[in-house]
C-alpha positions in Angstrom: 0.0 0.0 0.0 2.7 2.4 0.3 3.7 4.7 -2.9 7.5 4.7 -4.0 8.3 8.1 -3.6 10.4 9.9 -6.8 12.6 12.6 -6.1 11.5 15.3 -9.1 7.5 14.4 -8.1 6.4 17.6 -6.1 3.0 18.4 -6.6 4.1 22.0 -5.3 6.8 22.4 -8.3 6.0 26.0 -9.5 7.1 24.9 -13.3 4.2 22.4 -13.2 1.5 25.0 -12.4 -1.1 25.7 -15.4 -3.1 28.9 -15.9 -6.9 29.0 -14.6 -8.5 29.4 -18.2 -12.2 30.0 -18.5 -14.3 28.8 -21.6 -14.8 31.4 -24.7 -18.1 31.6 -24.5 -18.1 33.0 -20.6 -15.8 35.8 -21.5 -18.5 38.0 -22.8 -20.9 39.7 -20.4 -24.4 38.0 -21.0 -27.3 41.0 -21.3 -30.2 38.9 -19.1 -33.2 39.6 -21.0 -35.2 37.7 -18.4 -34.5 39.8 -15.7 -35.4 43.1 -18.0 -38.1 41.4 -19.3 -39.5 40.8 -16.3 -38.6 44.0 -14.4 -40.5 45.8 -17.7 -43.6 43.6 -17.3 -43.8 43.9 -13.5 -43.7 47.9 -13.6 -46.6 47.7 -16.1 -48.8 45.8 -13.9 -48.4 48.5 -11.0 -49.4 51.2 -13.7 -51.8 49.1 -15.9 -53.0 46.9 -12.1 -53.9 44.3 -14.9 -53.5 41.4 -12.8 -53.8 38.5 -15.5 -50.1 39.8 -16.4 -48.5 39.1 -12.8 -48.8 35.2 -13.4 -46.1 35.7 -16.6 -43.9 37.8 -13.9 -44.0 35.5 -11.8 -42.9 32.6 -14.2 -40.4 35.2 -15.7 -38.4 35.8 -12.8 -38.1 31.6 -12.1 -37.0 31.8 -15.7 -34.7 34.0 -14.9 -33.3 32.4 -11.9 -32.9 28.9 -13.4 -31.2 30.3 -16.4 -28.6 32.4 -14.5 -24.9 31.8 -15.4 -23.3 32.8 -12.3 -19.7 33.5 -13.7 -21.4 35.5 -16.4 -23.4 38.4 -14.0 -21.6 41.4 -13.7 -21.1 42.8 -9.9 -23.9 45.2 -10.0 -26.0 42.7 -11.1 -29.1 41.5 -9.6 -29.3 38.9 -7.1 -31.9 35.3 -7.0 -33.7 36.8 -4.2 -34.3 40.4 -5.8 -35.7 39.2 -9.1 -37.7 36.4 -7.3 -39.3 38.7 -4.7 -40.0 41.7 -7.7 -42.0 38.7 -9.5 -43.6 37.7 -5.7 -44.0 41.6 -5.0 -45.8 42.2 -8.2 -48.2 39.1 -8.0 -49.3 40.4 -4.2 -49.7 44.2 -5.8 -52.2 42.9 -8.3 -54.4 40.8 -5.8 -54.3 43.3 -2.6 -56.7 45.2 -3.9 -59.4 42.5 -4.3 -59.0 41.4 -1.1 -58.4 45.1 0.9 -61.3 46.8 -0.9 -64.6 45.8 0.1 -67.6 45.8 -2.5 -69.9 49.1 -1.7 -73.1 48.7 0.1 -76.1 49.3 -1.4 -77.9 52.7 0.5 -81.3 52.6 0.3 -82.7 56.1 0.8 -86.2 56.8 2.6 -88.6 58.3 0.7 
């Protein structure tokens, strides 16, 4: 079980080190169209408070999160949780109103 040790085998030899090299294709930045895509589509549902178009945020930003390439994103860049709680925050902002504001009631006035 014991290795016969050779003289010239260091693993710490300086002339054997190798340059980190990263792949061609992750040397460009990446533009993540999800993310903008789904930061556009989530500030139209606050203005437009269509809320048929916060499901499609919501599945944006999972999008978006799956199909991060974390070596790509640049330091400013936003984070999982930001884009998933925009998507969240823009589903909540649609429904709130149906469930904060109460139907009127009916006033009958006597004659």
């Amino acid at each position: 079980m014991s290795s016969a040790v050779v003289p010239n085998d260091d693993p710490r030899d300086p002339s054997a080190e190798a340059p980190l090299t990263l792949p061609e294709k992750w040397q460009t930045d990446s533009l993540d169209a999800l993310s903008s895509s789904m930061m556009f589509v989530s500030g139209l549902i606050m203005v437009t408070r269509n809320r048929y178009l916060a499901w499609p945020a919501l599945l944006l930003s999972i999008n978006s999160v799956i199909n991060q390439h974390p070596l790509r994103t640049k330091e400013g860049a936003q984070s999982n949780i930001s884009v998933i709680m925009l998507g969240v925050g823009a589903l909540i902002a649609s429904y709130l109103p149906l469930i904060l504001i109460s139907p009127a009631q009916k006033v009958s006035l006597p004659l």
